[in-house]
C-alpha positions in Angstrom: 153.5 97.5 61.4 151.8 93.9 62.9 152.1 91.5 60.1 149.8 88.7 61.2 149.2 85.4 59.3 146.0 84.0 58.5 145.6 81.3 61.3 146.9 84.3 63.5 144.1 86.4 63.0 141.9 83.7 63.0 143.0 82.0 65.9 142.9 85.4 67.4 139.3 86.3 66.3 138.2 83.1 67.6 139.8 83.7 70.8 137.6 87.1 70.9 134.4 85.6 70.1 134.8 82.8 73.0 135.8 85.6 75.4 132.7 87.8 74.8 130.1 86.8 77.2 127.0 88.2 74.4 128.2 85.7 71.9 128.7 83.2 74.3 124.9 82.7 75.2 122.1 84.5 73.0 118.7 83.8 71.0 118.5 84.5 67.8 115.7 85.2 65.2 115.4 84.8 62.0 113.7 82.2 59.1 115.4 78.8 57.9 116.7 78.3 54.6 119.1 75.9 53.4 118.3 72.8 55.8 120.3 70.1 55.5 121.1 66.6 57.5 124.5 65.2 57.0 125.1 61.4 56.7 127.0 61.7 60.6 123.9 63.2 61.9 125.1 67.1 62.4 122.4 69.9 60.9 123.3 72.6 58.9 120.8 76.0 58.0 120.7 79.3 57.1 118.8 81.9 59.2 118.3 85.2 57.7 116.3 89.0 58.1 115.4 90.7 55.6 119.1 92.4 55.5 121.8 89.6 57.2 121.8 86.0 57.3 124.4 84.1 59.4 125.3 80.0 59.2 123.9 77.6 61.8 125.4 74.3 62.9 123.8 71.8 65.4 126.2 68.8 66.2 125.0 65.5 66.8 124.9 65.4 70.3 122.4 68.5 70.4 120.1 67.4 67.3 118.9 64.2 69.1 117.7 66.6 71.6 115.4 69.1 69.0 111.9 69.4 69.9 111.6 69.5 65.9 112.9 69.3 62.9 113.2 72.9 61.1 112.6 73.3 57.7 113.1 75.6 55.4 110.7 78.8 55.7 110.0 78.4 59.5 110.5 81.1 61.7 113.1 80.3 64.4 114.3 81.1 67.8 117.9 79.3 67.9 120.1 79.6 71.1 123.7 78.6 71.4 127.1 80.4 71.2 128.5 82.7 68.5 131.9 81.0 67.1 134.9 81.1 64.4 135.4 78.1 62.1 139.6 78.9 61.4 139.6 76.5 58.3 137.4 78.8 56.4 137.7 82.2 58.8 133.8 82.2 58.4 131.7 82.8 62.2 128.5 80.7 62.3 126.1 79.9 65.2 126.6 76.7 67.2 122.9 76.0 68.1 122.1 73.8 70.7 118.2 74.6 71.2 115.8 75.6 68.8 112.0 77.2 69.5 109.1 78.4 67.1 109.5 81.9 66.6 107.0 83.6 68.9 107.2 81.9 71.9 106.7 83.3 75.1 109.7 84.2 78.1 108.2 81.7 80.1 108.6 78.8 77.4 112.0 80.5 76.5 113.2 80.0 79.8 111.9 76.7 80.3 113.3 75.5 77.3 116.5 77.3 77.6 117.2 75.6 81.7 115.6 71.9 79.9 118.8 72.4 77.7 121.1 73.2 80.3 120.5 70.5 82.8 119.9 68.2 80.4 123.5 68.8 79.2 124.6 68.3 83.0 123.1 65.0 83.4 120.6 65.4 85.3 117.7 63.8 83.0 119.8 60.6 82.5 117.8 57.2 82.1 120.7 55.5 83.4 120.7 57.5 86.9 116.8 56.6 87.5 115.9 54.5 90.5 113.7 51.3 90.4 110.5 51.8 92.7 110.7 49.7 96.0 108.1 47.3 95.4 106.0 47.3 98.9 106.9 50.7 100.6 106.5 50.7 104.3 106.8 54.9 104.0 106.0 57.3 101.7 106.7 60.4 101.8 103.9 63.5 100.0 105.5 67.0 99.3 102.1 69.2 98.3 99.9 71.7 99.8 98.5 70.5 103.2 94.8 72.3 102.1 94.6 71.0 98.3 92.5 68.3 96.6 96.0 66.6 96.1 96.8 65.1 99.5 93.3 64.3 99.7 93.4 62.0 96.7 96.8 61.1 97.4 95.3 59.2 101.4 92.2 57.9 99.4 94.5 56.2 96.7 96.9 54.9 99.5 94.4 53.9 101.8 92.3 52.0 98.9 95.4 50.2 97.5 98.0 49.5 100.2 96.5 50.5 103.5 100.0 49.2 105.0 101.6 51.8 103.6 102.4 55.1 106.2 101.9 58.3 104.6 104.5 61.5 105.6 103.6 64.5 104.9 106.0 68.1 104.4 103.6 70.5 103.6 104.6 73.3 101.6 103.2 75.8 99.3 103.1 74.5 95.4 102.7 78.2 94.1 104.3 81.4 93.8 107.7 83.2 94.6 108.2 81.4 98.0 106.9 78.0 96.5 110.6 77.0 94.8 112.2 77.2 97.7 109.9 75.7 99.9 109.2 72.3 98.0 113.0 71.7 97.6 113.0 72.3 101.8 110.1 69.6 101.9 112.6 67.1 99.7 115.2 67.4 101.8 113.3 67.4 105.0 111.5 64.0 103.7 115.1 62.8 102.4 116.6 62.9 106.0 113.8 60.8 107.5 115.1 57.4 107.2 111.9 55.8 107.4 110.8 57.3 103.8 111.6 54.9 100.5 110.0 57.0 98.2 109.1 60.5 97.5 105.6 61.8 95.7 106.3 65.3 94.6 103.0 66.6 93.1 100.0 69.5 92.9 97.0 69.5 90.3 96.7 71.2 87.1 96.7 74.8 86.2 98.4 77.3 83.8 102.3 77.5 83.0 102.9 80.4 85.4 100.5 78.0 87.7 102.9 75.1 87.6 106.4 77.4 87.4 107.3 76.7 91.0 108.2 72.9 89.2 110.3 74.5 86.8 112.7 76.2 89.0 116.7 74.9 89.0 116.5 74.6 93.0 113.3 72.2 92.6 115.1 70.6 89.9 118.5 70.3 91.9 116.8 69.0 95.1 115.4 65.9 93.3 118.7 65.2 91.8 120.0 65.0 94.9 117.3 63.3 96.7 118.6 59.6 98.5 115.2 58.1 97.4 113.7 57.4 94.1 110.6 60.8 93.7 107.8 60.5 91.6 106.7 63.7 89.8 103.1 63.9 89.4 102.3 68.1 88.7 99.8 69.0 86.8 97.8 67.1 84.4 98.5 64.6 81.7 99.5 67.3 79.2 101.6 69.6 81.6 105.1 68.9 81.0 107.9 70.3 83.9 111.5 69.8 84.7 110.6 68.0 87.7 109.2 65.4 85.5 112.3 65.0 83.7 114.7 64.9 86.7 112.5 62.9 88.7 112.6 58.9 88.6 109.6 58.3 87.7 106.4 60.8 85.7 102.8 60.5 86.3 100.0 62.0 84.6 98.2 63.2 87.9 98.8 63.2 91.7 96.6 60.5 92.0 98.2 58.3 89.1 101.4 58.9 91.3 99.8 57.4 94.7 98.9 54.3 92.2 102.5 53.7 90.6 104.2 54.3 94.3 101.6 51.3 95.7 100.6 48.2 94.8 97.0 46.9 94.9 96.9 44.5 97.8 94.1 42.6 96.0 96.5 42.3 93.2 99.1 41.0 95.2 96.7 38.8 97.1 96.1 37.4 93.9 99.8 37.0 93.1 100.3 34.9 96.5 97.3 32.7 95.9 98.4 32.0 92.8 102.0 31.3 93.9 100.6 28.8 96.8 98.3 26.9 94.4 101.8 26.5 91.6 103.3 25.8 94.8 101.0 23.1 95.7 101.2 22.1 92.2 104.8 21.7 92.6 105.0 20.3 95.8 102.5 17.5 94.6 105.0 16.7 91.4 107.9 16.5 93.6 106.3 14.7 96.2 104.8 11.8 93.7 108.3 11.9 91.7 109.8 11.1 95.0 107.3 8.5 95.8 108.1 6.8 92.7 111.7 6.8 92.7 111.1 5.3 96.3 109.3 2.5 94.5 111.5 1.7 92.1 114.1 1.8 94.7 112.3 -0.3 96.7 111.6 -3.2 93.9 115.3 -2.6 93.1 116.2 -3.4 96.7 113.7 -6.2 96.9 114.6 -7.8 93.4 118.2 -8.2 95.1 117.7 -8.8 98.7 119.3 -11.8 100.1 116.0 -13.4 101.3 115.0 -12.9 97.4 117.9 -14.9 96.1 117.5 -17.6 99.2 113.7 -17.5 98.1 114.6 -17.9 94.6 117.1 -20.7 95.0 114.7 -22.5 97.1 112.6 -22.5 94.2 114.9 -23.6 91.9 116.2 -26.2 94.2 112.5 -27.3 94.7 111.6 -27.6 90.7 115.3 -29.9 90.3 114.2 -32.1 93.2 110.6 -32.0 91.6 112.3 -33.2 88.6 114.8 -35.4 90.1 111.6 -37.4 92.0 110.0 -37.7 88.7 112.8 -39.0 86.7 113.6 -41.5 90.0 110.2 -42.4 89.4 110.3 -43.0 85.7 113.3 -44.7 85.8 112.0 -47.2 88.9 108.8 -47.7 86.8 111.3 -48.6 83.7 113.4 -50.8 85.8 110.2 -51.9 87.4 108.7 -52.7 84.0 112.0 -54.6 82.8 112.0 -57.0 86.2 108.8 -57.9 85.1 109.8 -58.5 81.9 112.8 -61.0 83.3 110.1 -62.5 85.7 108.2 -63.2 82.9 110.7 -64.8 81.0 112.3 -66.7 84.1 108.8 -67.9 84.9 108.4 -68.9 81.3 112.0 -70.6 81.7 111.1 -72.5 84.6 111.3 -76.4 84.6 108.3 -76.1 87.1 106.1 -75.0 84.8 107.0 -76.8 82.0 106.1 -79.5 84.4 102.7 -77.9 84.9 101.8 -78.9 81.2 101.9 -82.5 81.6 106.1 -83.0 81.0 108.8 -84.7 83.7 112.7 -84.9 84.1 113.7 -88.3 83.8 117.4 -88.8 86.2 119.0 -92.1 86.9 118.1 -93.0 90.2 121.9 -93.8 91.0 124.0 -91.1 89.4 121.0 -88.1 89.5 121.8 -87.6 85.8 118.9 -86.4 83.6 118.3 -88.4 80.7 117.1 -86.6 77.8 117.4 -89.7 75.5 115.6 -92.9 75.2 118.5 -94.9 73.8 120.6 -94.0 76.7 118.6 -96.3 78.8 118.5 -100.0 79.5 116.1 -102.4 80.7 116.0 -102.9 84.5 117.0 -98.7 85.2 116.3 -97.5 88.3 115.1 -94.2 87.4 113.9 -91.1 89.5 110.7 -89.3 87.6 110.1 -85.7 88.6 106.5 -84.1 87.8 104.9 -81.2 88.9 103.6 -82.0 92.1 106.8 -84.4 93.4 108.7 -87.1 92.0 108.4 -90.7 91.8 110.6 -94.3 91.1 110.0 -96.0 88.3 111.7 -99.1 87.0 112.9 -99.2 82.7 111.1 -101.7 81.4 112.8 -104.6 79.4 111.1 -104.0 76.0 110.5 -100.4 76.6 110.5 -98.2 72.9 113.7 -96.5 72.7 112.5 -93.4 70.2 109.3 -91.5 69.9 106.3 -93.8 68.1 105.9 -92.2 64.6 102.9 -89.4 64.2 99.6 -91.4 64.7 101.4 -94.7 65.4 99.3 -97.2 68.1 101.0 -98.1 70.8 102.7 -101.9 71.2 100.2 -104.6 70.9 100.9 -106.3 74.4 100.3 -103.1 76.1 102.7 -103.2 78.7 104.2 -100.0 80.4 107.6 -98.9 79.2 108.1 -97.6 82.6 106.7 -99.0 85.7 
């Protein structure tokens, strides 16, 4: 007898549903009940038939990637794998895409390959390529005999007639079209001329636009050595090529206008640019000139010839004001001499002569006599006036003292002096 423990079985159940290739990719149908979010972001649900229900789990990582939110009621196509969770030997459905009940094999499918290369990596924002900004080449993989590469030259030619245009034809629809555009991709890749790709055709149906939902279309602009722009289709058609591609565009012709720029546009840009330029230049220029100038006065305010001038100046205003304090002080000392003349001349026997007066010296000895009493009768005497001098004899009864204030002179009259 095989005795098995729990975790055995389980462990070997588990092993069994991973093994079986049915379980390990499948649709199911069936309606939701039970929806519920948990706080890490994994969803759990119910679907059920009228006779079975089984448990659904969609982890994190897949629920960002839901079209939509099911709730409970909806009718449900889930897809994912069939597997055993040990802890509580219950199977459940991992689910990893989820579709509206009555979709179509075409939607199924497109969904179902979305799933899988998005899983791979291949939709990736971080993989996407910047544009080059003024292409030289472009390469166009479309029909030769549509309206797109028609539109695509008239967009091209109107915007940036610089730009070459490189064409790989290729049909855009039916069984040989896969193929043949991811042939054109490559072909275009290997020219080393092309920058950028422009993968496109114009609107039409799903089964129209399937060529651009093929894995080999898909692959070849994942692997293409220059950023592609999808434009398939119109602004509500949706392919894979739009998601692996670099860049999406509503139409063909949007395309043309997001791989080009508008030379008016960027004639624009460069006017503008020369005139800030200009602008800028003219700052600089008068900053410079101004610095210069202060440089200048700076060199000029200590130039040698500026301090010689300067101390010429200052050596002119001290001799200014040395020549006028010479000349006040000569005017003072000029002013005091004739102050002294004054006073000598007022000092001088001369012109106390002038008024009438005389010296009086003895004739003999040249003494001056300055009192009557020291003469005697019969003196020679030596009389000195203003104009000259004269002898003169004392007389015998000459006065010896002035005459009293209004006193007459002697009644004989006689001379004292003759």
């Amino acid at each position: 007898m095989n005795v098995l423990a729990v975790n055995e079985l389980t462990g070997y159940l588990a092993e069994l549903f991973d093994g079986d290739p049915v379980l390990r990719d499948l649709w199911v149908r069936g309606e939701v009940s039970n929806f519920t979010r948990s706080a890490a972001g994994h969803c759990y649900f119910t679907l059920k038939d009228d006779g079975s229900q089984v448990r659904c789990v969609v982890f994190r990582g897949d629920a960002r990637w839901l079209p939509f939110t099911p709730k409970n009621g909806d009718g449900l196509l889930a897809h994912g794998r069939v597997c055993l969770y040990e802890p509580r030997g219950e199977y459940q459905l991992r689910v990893d895409l989820v579709q509206p009940d009555g979709v179509g094999p075409l939607q199924l499918a497109f969904e179902e390959l979305r799933g899988r290369l998005e899983r791979e990596g291949l939709f990736d924002e971080g993989r996407k390529r910047p544009l080059p900004a003024l292409p030289r080449c472009v390469g166009v993989v479309t029909s030769p005999t549509g309206a797109v590469w028609h539109d695509i030259q008239t967009v091209v030619a109107r915007r940036f007639p610089l730009a070459e245009l490189v064409l790989a034809p290729t049909s855009v629809q039916g069984d040989d079209a896969p193929e043949g555009i991811a042939r054109a991709i490559r072909a275009l890749c290997a020219e080393r001329r092309v920058e950028v790709l422009i993968v496109g055709r114009g609107g039409g149906s799903l089964e129209d636009l399937w060529a651009f939902n093929d894995e080999r279309v898909a692959r070849a602009i994942f692997a293409a050595s220059v950023p592609v722009i999808s434009g398939v289709g119109h602004e509500v058609d949706v392919t894979i090529a739009d998601f692996v591609a670099d860049l999406r565009a509503p139409t063909p012709s949007a395309a043309a206008e997001l791989c080009v720029p508008d030379w008016r546009e960027l004639a624009g840009r460069v006017e503008a640019a020369r005139l800030r330029l200009g602008e800028t230049l003219a700052d600089r220029i008068g900053g410079e000139r101004e610095a210069v100038a202060r440089a200048a006065r700076g060199l000029d305010r200590s130039s040698p010839q500026r301090q010689i001038d300067a101390g010429r100046q200052r050596l002119a205003r001290l001799a200014d004001g040395a020549g006028r304090a010479l000349a006040h002080r000569r005017e003072l000392q000029a002013q005091r001499v004739r102050t002294l003349e004054r006073q000598l001349a007022a000092l001088d026997p001369r012109a106390v002569l002038g008024r009438g007066y005389a010296v009086v010296t003895d004739a003999g000895s040249g003494n001056v006599l300055t009192s009557a009493a020291a003469t005697r009768a019969g003196q020679a005497l030596r009389i000195a006036v203003a104009d000259g001098t004269f002898p003169a004899t004392v007389a015998a009864d000459a006065p010896r003292e002035w005459p009293a204030p209004g006193a007459r002179p002697a009644a004989n009259g006689r001379r004292a002096v003759e």
